[in-house]
ROVO-299308 format. One record per residue (C-alpha): z, x, y. Coordinates in steps of 0.25 Angstrom, whole numbers, padded with zeros to 4 digits, always signed. Layout:
N
ZXY
...
This chain:
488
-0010-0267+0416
-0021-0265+0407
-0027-0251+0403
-0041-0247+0402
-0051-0236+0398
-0039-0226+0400
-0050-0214+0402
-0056-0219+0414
-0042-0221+0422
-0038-0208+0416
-0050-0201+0420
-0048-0207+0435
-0036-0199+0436
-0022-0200+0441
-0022-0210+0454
-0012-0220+0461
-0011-0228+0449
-0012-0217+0437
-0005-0206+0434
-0005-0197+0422
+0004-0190+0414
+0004-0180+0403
+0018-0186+0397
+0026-0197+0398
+0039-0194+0408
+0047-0198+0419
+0034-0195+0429
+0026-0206+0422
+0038-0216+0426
+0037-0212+0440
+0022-0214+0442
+0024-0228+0434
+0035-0230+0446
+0024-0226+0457
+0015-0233+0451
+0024-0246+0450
+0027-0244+0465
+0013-0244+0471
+0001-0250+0462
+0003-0247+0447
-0003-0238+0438
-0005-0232+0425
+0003-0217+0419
-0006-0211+0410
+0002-0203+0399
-0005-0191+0391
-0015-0188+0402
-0012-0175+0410
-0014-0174+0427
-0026-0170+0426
-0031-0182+0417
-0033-0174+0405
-0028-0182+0391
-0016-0177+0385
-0011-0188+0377
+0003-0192+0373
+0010-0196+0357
+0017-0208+0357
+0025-0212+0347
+0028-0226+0342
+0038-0229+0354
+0033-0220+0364
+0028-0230+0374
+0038-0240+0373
+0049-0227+0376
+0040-0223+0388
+0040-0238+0393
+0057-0239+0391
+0056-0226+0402
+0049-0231+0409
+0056-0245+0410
+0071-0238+0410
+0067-0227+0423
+0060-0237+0432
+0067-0249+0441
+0062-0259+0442
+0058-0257+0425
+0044-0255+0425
+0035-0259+0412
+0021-0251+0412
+0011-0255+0401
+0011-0242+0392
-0003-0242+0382
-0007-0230+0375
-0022-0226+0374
-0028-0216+0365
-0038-0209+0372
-0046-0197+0365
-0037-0194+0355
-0025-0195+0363
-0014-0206+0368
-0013-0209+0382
-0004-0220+0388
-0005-0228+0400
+0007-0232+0408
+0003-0243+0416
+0013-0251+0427
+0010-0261+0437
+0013-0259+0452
+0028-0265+0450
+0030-0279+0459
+0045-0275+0464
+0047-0261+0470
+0049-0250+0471
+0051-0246+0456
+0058-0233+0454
+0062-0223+0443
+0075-0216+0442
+0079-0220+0455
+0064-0214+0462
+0054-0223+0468
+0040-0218+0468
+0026-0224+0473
+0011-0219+0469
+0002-0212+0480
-0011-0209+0475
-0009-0200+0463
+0007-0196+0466
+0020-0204+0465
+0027-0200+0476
+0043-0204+0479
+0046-0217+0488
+0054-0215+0500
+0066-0224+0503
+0058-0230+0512
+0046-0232+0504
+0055-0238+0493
+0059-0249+0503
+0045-0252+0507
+0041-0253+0492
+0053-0263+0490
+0051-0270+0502
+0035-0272+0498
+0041-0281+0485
+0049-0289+0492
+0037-0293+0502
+0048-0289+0514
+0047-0279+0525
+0058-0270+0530
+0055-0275+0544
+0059-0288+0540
+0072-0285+0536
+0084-0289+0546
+0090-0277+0553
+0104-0278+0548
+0114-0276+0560
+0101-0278+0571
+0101-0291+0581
+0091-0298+0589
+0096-0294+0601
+0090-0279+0597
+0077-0284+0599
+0070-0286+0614
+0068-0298+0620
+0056-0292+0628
+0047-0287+0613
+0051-0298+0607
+0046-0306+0619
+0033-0298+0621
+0031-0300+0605
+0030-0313+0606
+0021-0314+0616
+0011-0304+0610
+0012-0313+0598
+0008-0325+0604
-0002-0317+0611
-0007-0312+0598
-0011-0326+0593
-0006-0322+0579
+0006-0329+0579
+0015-0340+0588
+0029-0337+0593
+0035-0346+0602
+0039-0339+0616
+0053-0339+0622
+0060-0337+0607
+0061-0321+0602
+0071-0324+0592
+0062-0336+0588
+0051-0330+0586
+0053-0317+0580
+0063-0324+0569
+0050-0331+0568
+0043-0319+0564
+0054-0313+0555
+0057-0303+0564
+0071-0308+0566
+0079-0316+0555
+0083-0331+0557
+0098-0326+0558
+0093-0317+0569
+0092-0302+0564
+0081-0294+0569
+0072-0285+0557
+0068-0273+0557
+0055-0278+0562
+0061-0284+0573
+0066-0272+0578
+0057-0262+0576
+0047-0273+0587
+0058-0278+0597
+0071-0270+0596
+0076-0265+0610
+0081-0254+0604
+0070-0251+0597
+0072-0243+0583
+0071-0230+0581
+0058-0228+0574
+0050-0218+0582
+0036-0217+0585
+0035-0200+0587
+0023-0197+0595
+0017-0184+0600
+0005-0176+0604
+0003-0164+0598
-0006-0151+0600
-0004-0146+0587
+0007-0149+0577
+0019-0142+0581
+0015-0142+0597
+0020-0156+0603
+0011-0160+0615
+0018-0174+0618
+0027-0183+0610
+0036-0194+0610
+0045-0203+0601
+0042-0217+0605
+0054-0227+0600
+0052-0242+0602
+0050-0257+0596
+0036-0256+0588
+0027-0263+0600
+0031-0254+0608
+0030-0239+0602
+0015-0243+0596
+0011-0244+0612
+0020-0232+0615
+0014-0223+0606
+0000-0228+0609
+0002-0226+0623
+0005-0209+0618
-0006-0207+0608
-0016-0212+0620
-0009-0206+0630
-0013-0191+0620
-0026-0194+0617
-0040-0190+0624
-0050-0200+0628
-0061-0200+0635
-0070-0208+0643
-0085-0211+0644
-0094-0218+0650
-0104-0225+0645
-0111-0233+0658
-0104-0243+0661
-0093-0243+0672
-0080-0241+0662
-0079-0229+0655
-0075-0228+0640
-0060-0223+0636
-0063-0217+0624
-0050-0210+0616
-0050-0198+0605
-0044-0209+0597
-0047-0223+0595
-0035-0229+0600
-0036-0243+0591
-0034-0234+0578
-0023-0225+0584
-0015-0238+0587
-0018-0244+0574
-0012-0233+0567
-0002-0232+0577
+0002-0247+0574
+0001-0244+0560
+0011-0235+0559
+0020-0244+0566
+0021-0255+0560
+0018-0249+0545
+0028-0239+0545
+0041-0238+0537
+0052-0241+0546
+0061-0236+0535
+0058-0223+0538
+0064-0216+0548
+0053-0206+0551
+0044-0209+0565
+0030-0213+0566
+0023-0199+0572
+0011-0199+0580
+0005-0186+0581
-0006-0183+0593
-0016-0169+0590
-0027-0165+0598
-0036-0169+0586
-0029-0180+0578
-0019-0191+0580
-0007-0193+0567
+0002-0204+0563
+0014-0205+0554
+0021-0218+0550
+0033-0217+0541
+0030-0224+0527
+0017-0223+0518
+0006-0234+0516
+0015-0247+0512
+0013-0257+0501
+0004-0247+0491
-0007-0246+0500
-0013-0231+0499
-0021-0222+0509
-0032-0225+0500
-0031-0240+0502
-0031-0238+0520
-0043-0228+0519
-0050-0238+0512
-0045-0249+0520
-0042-0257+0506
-0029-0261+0507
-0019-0276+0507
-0010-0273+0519
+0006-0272+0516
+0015-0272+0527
+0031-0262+0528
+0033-0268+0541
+0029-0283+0541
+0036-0289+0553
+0032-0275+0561
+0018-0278+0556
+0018-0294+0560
+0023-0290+0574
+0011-0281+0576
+0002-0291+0570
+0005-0303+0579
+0003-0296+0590
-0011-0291+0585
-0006-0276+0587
-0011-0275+0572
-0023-0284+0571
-0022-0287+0555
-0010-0281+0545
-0018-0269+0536
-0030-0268+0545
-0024-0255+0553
-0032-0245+0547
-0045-0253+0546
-0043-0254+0561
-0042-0238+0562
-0052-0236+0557
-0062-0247+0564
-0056-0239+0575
-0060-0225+0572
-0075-0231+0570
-0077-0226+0584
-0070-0213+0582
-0079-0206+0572
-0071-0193+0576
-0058-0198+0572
-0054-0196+0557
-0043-0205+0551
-0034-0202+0542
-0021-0208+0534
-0012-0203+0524
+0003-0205+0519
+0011-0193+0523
+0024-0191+0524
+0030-0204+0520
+0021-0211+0530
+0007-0213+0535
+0000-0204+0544
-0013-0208+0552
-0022-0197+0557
-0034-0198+0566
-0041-0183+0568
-0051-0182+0579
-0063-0174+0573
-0071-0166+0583
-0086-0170+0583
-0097-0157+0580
-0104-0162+0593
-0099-0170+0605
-0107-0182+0606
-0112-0187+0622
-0103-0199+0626
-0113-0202+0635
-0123-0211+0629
-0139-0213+0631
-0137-0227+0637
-0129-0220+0650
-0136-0225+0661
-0144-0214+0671
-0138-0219+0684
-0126-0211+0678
-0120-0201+0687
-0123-0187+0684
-0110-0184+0685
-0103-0194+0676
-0099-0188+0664
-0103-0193+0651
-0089-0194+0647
-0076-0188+0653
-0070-0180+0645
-0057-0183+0636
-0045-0184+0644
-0033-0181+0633
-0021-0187+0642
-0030-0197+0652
-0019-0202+0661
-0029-0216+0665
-0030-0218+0649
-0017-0217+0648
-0013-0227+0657
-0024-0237+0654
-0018-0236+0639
-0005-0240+0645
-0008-0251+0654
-0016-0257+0643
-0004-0261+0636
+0006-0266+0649
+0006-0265+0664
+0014-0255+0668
+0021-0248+0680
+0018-0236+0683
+0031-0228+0679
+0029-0236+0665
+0016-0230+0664
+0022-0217+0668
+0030-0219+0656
+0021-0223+0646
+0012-0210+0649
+0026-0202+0646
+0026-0197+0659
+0040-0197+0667
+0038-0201+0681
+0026-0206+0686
+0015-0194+0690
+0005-0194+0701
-0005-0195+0691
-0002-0207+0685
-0001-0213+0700
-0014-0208+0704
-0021-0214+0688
-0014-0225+0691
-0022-0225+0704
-0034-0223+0700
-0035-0233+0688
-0029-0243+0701
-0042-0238+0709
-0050-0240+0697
-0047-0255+0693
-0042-0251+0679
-0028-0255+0683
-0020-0264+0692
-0008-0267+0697
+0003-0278+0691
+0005-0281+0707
-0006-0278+0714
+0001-0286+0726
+0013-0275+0726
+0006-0261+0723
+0020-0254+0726
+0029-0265+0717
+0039-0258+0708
+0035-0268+0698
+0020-0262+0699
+0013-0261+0686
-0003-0259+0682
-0010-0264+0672
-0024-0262+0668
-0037-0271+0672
-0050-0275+0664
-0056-0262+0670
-0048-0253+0662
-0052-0248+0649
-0041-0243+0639
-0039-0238+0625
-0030-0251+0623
-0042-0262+0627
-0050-0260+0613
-0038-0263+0604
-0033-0278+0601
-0020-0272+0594
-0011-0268+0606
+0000-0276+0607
+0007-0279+0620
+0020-0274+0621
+0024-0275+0635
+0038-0283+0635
């Protein structure tokens, strides 16, 4: 690594890859290990915090002492390139180490990485991601010591490899599960499941939570749940809630179907939603948290940005995708519940393009990454009605009903979208214990209305009735190509 016009780096002041320090001591050793860990960089020595020159005297065997240090505290040894430049009358020297090809690299026992200008301590789960990364593996594709096959569901397995085929993206050959999935890695050939394998078909599924609620402010709890389940399933599951919690509204514009319209674009909540998913460390015990305000939508997955990839490379949407989960991720891809690995936040933000009032933001906190998207109140309410509405219009129809926070025909449209259903299933699915006399009497009305119809139309009072919706019906799920099916 080669060093030039020293002023001009200096000048652009400490960053992911520099640092400087007044002295040589055991802190330059720790930001050569941060830098080691994530992309390199450069320990200036004799310039202050602040930038200013200070200077350093070196004897005849100063350097090569520093570099013995430096070599005898670090494992795996690392061998910066130390060059001395005389700047203004003074000595400065540049430390200079590449990102290191085998991590992570430590010192005195302590792994660190480098975040913006900070080193900052790995955790043990970070420090198995970093060494996993090397080695081109993924935790999920490790065998689940002590697990069998016969933990894993026939039914998701099944439906799997329909919606694989389906998808188009790849074959599988029908009537052989443990066929099939050993050909996708998701079971070994001597027949032991991985972690990936469980965490998409187990019948017991494991127990990392999605925790889920609707809050009015932080400390008063309007709703919640803590949803439990194989991956497919508790993406539909927690869907199904944030919908279920959020306003809509609908307009009309002149023609005979009125427009859904959601506080929230409903294409971007489930792609961050399927984000955090699939990317999160499943080494951490902590749950995914989803958090529901009147004016904002947060969430949390456990483990930071993976693969060196910073905040400032998503916001810029500049950035080579790198995969912690990649079986988890492969399942979701093949069938096309994630359009392309790495194009997540592109499509948030394609999303939003409709949604001027809606702020997106993204940070590491906590350990983890946490999404927001703030609803920002406009100065002035805009007229939905718009100047080509026809004049044989009623007087009396509104120009656009008003927003409906909890709209039980929204709600039950989102989840026929996905399967038919009975109507205790559907009960369930609204988090409701028994079935009410509203929902018989929506239920009705959507029946009346042609925007549902019934599994056996030929037995209306069949135990085995179920409804499904028509080409009428307009839903929040019909404008999104990434739902998969999940229906067993």
């Amino acid at each position: 690594m080669k060093t030039f016009n020293p002023l001009q780096r200096i000048a652009a002041g400490e960053s992911q890859t520099q640092e400087f320090k007044a002295s040589f001591d055991k802190a330059c050793v720790v930001s050569l290990v941060a830098f080691a860990n994530t992309r390199g960089g450069t320990v200036w020595v004799g310039v202050t915090d602040k930038g200013a020159l200070q200077g350093v005297s070196l004897g005849k065997e100063t350097l090569n002492e520093w570099l013995g240090q430096i070599k005898s505290s670090t494992s795996p040894s690392l061998i910066p390139e130390l060059t001395a430049h005389p700047i203004e009358g003074k000595t400065i020297v540049a430390i200079e180490v590449a990102e290191f090809p085998v991590k992570p690299v430590s010192t005195r026992g302590r792994y660190y990485k480098r975040i913006a200008s900070a080193n900052h301590a790995l955790a043990l789960n970070e420090i198995s991601d970093l060494y996993l990364q090397t080695l081109q593996i993924s935790w999920d594709a490790h065998p689940a010591p002590g697990r069998s096959v016969e933990e894993l569901s026939p039914s998701k397995v099944e439906s799997f490899i329909q919606q694989v085929n389906a998808g188009g993206r790849f074959a599988l050959e029908a009537g052989t599960p443990l066929a099939a999935l050993q050909k996708l890695n998701y079971v070994t050939s001597a027949g032991q499941p991985t972690w990936a394998a469980l965490l998409l078909f187990a019948s017991e599924p494991l127990r990392h939570h999605v925790h889920i609620g609707r809050f009015k402010t932080p400390s008063m709890i309007l709703d919640d749940r803590q949803l439990t389940d194989t991956l497919f399933e508790v993406v539909e599951k927690s869907m199904a809630f944030i919908v279920s919690h959020i306003s809509v509204a609908f307009e009309f514009d002149g023609s005979i179907q009125r427009k859904e319209r959601f506080a929230y674009p409903l294409p971007a909540l489930r792609e961050a939603l399927l984000n955090a998913v699939v990317h999160r460390s499943y080494t951490d015990p902590s749950d995914i948290q989803i958090k529901i305000f009147d004016d904002r939508i947060t969430i949390f997955s456990p483990g930071g940005f993976y693969g060196g990839i910073s905040v400032a490379d998503i916001q810029a949407d500049n950035y080579r995708s790198s995969l912690r989960n990649k079986l988890v991720a492969e399942g979701f891809y093949l069938t096309r519940a994630i359009e392309k690995y790495g194009s997540g936040f592109i499509r948030i933000r394609q999303a939003l393009e409709d949604y001027p009032e809606i702020h997106f933001d993204i940070q590491e906190f906590a350990g983890g990454m946490m999404v927001t998207f703030t609803r920002q109140q406009p100065e002035s309410q805009p007229e939905s009605q718009p100047e080509s509405q026809p004049e044989s219009q009623p007087e009396s129809q509104p120009e656009s009903q008003p927003e409906l926070p909890f709209s039980l025909e929204a709600r039950i449209l989102s989840i026929l979208a996905k399967t038919p259903l009975g109507k205790r299933e559907i009960s369930a699915a609204l988090g409701q214990k028994e079935i009410s006399g509203q929902l018989n009497k929506v239920i009705r009305t959507l029946l009346a209305a042609g925007q549902i119809e019934l599994t056996l139309p030929d037995k209306p009072r069949s135990r085995l009735q179920q409804y499904r919706i028509t080409s009428k019906s307009s839903t929040p799920w019909t404008s999104s190509t990434s739902k998969p099916n999940t229906s067993a």
